[in-house]
N, CA, C and O atoms as CSV, one atom per row, in Angstrom:
chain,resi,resn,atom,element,x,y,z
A,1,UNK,N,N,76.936,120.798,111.608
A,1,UNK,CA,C,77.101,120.929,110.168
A,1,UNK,C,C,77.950,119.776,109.669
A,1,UNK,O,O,79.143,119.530,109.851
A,2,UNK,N,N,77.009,119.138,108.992
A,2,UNK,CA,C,78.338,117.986,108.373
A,2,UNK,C,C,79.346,118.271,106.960
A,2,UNK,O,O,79.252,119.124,106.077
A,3,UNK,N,N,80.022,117.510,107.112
A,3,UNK,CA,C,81.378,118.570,106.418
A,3,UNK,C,C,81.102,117.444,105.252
A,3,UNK,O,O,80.688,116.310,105.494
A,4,UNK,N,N,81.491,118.107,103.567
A,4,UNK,CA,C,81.195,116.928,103.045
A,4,UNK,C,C,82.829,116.990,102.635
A,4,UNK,O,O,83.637,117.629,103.310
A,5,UNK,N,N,83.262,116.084,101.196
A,5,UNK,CA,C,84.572,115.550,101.122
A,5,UNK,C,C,85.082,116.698,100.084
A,5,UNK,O,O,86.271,116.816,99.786
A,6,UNK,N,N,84.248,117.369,99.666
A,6,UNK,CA,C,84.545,118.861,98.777
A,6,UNK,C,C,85.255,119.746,99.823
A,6,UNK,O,O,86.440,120.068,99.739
A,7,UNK,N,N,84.178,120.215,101.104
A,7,UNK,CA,C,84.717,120.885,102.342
A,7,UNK,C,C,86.188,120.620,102.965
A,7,UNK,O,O,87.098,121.367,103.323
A,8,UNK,N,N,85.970,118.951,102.926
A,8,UNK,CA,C,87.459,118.716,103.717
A,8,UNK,C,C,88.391,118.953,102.617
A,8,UNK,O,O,89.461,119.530,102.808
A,9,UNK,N,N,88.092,118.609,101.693
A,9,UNK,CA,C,89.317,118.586,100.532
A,9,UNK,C,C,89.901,120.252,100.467
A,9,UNK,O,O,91.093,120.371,100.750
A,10,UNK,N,N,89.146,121.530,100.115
A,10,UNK,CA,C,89.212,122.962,100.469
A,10,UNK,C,C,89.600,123.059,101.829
A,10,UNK,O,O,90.827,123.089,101.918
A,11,UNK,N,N,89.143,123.107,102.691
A,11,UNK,CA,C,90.037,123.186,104.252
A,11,UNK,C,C,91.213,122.270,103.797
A,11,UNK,O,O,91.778,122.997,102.981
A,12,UNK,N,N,91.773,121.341,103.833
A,12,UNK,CA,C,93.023,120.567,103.798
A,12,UNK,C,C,93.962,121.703,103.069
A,12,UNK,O,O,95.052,122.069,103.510
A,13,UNK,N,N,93.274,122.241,101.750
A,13,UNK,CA,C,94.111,122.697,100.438
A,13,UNK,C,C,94.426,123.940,101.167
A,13,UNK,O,O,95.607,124.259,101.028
A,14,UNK,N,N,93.639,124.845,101.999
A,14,UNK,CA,C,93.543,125.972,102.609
A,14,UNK,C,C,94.953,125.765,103.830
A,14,UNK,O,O,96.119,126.158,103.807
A,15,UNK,N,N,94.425,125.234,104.486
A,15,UNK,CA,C,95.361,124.552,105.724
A,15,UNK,C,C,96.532,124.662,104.726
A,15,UNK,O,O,97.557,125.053,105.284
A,16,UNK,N,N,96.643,124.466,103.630
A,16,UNK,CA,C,98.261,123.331,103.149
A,16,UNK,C,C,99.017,124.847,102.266
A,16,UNK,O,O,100.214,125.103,102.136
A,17,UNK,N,N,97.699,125.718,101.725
A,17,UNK,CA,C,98.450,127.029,101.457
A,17,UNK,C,C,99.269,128.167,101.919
A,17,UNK,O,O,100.116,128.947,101.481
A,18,UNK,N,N,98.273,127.755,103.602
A,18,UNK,CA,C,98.627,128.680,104.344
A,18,UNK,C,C,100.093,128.292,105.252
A,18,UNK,O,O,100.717,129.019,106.025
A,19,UNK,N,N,100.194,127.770,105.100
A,19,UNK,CA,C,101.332,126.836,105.960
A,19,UNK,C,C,102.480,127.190,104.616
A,19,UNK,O,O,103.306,128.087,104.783
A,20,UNK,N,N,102.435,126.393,103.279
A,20,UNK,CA,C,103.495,126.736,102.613
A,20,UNK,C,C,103.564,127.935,102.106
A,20,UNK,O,O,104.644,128.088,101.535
A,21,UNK,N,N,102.690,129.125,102.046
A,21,UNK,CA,C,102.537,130.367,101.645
A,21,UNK,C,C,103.428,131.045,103.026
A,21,UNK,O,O,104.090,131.983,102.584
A,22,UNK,N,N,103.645,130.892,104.439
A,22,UNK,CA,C,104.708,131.238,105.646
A,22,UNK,C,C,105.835,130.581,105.068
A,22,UNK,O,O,106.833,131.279,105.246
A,23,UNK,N,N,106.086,129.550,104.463
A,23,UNK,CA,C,107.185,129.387,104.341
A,23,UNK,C,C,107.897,129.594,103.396
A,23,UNK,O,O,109.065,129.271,103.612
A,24,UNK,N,N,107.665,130.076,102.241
A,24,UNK,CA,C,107.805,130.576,101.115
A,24,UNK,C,C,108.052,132.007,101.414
A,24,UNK,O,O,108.878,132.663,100.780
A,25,UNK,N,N,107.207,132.578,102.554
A,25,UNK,CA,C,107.668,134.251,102.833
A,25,UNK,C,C,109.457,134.199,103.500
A,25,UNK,O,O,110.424,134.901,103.201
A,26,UNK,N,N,109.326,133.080,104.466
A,26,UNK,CA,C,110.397,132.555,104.910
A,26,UNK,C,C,111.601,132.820,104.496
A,26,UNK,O,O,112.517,133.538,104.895
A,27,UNK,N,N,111.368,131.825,103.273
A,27,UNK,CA,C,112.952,131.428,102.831
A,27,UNK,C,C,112.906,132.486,101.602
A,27,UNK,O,O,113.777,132.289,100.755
A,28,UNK,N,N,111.895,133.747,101.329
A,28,UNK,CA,C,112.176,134.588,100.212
A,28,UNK,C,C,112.929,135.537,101.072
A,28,UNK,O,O,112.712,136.625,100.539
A,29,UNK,N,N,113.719,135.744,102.141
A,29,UNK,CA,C,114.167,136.498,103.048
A,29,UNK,C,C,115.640,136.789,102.518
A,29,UNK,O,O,116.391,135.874,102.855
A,30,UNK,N,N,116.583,138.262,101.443
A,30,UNK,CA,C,117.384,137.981,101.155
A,30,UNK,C,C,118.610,137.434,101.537
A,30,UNK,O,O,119.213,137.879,102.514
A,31,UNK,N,N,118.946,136.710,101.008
A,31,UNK,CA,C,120.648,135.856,101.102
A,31,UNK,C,C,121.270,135.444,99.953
A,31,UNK,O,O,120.989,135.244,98.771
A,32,UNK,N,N,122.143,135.389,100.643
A,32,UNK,CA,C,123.239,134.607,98.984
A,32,UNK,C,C,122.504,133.489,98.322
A,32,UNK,O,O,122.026,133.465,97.188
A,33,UNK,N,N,122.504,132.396,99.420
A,33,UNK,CA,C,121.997,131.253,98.551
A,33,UNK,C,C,121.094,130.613,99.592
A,33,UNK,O,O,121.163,130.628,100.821
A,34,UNK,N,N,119.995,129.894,98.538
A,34,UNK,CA,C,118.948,128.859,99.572
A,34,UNK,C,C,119.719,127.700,99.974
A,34,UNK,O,O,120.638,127.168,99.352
A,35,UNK,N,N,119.193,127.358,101.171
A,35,UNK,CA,C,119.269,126.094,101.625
A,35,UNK,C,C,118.301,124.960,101.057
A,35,UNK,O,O,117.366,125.220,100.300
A,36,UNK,N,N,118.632,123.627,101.517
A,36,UNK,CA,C,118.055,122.250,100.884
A,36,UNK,C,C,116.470,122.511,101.053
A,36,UNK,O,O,115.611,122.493,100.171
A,37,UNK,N,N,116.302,122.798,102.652
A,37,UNK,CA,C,115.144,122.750,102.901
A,37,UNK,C,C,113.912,123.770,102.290
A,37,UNK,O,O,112.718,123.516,102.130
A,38,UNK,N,N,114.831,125.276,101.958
A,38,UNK,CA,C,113.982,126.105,101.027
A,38,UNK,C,C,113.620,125.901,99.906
A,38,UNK,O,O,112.667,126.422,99.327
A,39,UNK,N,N,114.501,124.976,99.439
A,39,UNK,CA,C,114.183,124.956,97.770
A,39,UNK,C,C,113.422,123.509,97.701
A,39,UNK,O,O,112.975,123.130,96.619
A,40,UNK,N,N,113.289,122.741,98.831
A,40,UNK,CA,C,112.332,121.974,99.113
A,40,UNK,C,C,110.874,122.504,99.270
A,40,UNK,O,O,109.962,122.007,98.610
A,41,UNK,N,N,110.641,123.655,100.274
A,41,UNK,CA,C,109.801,124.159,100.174
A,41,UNK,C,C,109.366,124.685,99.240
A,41,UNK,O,O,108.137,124.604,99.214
A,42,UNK,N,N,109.829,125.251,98.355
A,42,UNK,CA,C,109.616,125.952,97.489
A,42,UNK,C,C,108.881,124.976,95.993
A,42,UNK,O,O,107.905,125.319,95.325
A,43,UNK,N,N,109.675,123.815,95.825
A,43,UNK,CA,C,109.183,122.735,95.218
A,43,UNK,C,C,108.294,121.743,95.512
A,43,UNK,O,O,108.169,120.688,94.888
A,44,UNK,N,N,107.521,122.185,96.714
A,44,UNK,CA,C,107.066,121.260,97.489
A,44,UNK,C,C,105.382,121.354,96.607
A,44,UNK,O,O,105.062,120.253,96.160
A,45,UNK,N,N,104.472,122.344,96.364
A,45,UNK,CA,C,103.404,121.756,95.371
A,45,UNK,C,C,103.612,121.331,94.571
A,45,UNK,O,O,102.686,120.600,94.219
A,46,UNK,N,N,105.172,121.328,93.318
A,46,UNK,CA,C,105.023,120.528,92.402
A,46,UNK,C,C,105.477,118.925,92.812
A,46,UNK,O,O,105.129,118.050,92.019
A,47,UNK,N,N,105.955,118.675,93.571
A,47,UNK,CA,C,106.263,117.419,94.382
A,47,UNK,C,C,104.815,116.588,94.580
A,47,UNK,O,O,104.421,115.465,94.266
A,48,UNK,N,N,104.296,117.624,95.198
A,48,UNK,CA,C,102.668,117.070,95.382
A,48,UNK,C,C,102.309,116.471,94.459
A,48,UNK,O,O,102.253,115.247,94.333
A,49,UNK,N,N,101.948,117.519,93.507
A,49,UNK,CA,C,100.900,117.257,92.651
A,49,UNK,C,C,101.747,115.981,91.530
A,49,UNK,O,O,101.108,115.438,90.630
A,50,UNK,N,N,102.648,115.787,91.688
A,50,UNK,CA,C,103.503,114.487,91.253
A,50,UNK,C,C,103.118,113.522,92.102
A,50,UNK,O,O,102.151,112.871,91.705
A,51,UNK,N,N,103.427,113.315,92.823
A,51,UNK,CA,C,102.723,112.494,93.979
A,51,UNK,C,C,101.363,111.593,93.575
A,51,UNK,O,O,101.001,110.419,93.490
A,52,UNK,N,N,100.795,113.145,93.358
A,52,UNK,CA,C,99.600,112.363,93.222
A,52,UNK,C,C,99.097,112.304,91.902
A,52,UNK,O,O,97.868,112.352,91.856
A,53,UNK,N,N,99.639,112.221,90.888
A,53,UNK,CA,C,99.687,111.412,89.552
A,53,UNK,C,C,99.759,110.457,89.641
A,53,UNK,O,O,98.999,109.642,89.118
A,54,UNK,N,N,101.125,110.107,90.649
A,54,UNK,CA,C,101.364,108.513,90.828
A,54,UNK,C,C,100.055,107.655,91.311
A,54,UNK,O,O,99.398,106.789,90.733
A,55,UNK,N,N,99.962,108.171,92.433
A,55,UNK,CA,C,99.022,107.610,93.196
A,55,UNK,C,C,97.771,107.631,92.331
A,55,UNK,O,O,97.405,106.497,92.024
A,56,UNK,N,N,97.025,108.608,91.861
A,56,UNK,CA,C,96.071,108.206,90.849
A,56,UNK,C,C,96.196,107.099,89.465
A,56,UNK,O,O,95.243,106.460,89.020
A,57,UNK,N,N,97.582,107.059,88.937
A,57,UNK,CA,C,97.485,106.554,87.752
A,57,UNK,C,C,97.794,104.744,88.702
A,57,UNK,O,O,97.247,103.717,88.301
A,58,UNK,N,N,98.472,104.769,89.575
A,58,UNK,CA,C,98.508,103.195,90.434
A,58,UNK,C,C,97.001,103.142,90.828
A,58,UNK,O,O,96.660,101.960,90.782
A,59,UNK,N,N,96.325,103.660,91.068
A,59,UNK,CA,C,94.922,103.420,91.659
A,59,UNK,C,C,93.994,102.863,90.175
A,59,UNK,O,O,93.303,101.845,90.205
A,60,UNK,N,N,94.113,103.566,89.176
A,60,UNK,CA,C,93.637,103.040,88.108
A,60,UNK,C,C,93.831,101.983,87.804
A,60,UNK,O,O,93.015,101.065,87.716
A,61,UNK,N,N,95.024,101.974,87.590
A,61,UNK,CA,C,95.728,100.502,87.184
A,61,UNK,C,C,95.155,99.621,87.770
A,61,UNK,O,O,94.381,98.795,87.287
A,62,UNK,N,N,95.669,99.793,89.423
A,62,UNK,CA,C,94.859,97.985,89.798
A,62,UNK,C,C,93.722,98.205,90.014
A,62,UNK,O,O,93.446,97.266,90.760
A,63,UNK,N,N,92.380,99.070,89.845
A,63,UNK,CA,C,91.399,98.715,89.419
A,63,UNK,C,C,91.113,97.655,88.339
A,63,UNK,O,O,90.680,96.504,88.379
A,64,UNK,N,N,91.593,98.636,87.175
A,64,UNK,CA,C,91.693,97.339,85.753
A,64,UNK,C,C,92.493,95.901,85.720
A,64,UNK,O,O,92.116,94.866,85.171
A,65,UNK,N,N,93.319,96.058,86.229
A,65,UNK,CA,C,94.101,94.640,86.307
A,65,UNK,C,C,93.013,94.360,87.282
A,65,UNK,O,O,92.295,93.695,86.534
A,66,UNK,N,N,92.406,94.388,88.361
A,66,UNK,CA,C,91.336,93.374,89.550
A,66,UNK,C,C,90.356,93.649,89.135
A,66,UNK,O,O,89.595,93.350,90.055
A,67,UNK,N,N,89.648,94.114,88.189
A,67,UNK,CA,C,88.620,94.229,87.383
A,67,UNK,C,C,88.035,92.554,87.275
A,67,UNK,O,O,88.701,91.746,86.628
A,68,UNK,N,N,87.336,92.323,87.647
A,68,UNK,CA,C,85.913,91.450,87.573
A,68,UNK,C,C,84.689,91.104,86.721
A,68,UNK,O,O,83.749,91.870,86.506
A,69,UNK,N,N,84.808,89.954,86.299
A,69,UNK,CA,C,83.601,89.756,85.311
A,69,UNK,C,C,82.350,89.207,86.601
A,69,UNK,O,O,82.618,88.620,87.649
A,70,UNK,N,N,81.176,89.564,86.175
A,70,UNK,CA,C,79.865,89.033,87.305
A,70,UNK,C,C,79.062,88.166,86.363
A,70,UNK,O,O,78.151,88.779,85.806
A,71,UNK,N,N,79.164,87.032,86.084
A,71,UNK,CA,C,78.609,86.205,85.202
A,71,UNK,C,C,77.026,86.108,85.605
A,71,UNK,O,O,76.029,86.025,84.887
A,72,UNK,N,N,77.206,86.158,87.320
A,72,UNK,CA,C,75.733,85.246,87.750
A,72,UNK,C,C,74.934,87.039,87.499
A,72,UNK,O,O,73.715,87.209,87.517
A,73,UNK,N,N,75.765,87.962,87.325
A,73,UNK,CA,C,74.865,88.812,87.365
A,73,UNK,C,C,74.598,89.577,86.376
A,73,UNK,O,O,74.155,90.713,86.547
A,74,UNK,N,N,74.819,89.090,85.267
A,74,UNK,CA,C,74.990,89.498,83.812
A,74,UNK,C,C,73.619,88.728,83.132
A,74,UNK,O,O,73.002,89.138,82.149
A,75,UNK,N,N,73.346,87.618,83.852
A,75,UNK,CA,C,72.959,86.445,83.578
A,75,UNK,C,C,71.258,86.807,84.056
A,75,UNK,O,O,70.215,86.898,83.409
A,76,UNK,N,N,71.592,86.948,85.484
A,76,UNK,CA,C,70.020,87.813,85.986
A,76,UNK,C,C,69.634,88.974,85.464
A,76,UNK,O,O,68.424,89.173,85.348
A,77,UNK,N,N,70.768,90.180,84.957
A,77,UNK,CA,C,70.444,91.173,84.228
A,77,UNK,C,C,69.468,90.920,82.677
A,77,UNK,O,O,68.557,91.574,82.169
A,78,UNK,N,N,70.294,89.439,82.209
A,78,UNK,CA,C,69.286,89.013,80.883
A,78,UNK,C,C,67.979,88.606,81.303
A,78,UNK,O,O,66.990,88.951,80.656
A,79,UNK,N,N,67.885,87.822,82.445
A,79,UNK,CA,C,66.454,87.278,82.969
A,79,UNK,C,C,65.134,88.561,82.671
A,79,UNK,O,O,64.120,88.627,81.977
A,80,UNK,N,N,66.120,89.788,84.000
A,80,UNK,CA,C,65.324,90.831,83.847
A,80,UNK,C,C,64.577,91.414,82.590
A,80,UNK,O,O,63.359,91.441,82.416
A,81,UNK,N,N,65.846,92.008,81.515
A,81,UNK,CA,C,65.476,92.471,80.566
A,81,UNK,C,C,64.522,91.442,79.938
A,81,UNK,O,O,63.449,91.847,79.493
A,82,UNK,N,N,64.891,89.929,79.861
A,82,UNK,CA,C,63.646,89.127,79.133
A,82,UNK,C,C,62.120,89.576,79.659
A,82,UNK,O,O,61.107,89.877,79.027
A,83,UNK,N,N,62.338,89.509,80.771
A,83,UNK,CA,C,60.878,89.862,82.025
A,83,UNK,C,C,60.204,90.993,81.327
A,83,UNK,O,O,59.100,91.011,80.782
A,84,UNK,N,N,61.102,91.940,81.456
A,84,UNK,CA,C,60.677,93.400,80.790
A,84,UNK,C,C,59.938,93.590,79.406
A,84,UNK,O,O,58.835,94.115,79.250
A,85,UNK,N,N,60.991,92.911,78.161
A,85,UNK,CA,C,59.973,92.823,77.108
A,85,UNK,C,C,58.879,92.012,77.217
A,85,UNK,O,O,57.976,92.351,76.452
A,86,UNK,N,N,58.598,90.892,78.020
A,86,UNK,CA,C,57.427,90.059,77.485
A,86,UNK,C,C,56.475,90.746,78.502
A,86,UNK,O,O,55.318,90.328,78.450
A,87,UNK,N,N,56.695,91.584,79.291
A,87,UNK,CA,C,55.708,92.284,80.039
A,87,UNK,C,C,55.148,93.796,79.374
A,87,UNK,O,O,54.075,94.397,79.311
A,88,UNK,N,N,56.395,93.981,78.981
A,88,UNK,CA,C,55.617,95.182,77.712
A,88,UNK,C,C,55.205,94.888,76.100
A,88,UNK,O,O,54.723,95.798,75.427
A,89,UNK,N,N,55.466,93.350,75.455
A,89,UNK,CA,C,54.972,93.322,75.212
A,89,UNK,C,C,53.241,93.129,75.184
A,89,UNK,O,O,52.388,93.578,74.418
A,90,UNK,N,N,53.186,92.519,76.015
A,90,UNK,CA,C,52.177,91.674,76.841
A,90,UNK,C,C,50.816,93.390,76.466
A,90,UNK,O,O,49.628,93.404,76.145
A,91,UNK,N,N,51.881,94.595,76.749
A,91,UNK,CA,C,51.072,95.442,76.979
A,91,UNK,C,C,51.105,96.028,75.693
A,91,UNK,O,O,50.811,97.214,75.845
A,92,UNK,N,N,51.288,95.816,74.671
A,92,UNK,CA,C,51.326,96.231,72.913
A,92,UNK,C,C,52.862,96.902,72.716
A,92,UNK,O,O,53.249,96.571,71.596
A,93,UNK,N,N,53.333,97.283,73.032
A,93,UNK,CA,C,54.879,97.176,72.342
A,93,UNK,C,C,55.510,96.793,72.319
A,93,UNK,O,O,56.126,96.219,73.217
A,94,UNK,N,N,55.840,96.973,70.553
A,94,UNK,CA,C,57.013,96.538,69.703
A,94,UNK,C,C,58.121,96.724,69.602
A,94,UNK,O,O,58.482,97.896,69.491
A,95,UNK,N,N,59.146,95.628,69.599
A,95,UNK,CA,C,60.601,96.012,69.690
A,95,UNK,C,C,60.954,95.872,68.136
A,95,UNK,O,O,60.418,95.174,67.275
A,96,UNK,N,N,62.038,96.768,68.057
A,96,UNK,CA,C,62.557,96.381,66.682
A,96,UNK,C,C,63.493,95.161,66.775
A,96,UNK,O,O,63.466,94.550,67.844
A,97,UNK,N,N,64.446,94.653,65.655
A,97,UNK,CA,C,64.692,92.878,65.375
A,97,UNK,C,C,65.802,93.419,65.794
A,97,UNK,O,O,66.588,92.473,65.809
A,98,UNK,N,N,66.437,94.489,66.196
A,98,UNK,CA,C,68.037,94.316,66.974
A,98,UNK,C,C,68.353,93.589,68.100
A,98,UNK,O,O,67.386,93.609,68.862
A,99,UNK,N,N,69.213,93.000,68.516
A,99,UNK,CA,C,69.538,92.232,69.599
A,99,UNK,C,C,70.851,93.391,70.699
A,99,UNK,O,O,71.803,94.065,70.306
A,100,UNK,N,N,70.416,93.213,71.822
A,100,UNK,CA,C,71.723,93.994,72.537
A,100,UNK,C,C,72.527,93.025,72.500
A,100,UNK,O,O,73.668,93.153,72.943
């Protein structure tokens, strides 16, 4: 069965509930006061999901900043489309006078 990246992503999230859902039973065990590491745990999905704001909104970014113009292929894209109308015209249709 091949696993796709939906599957792994649900197993990972599963795996990652079940693990901080024990430790959360853990440190809900009464006492006076939590320790560093409980209230780490305890903060630890919103840590995540901070995490990975960062990491998504940096991933965007240098997409757009290394963002790329393709001249030679902007250029063959016009060839094409020329190809296209004079071949349909060729076959009776009319374009209207707009230009892309």
């Amino acid at each position: 069965m091949a696993l796709t990246k939906l599957i792994q992503w649900l197993l990972a999230l599963a795996a990652f509930t079940g693990v901080w859902a024990t430790l959360v039973a853990n440190a809900s065990q009464p006492q006076n006061y939590l320790h560093k590491h409980e209230l780490f745990v305890l903060a630890l999905p919103v840590i995540l999901i901070g995490l990975f704001g960062i990491y998504a909104v940096t991933v965007v970014l240098y997409r757009v900043f290394t963002f790329n113009n393709c001249e030679e292929a902007a250029e063959e894209l016009n060839k094409q489309i020329a190809e296209a109308r004079k071949d349909l015209a060729s076959k009776g249709f009319t374009f209207s006078k707009t230009k892309l």
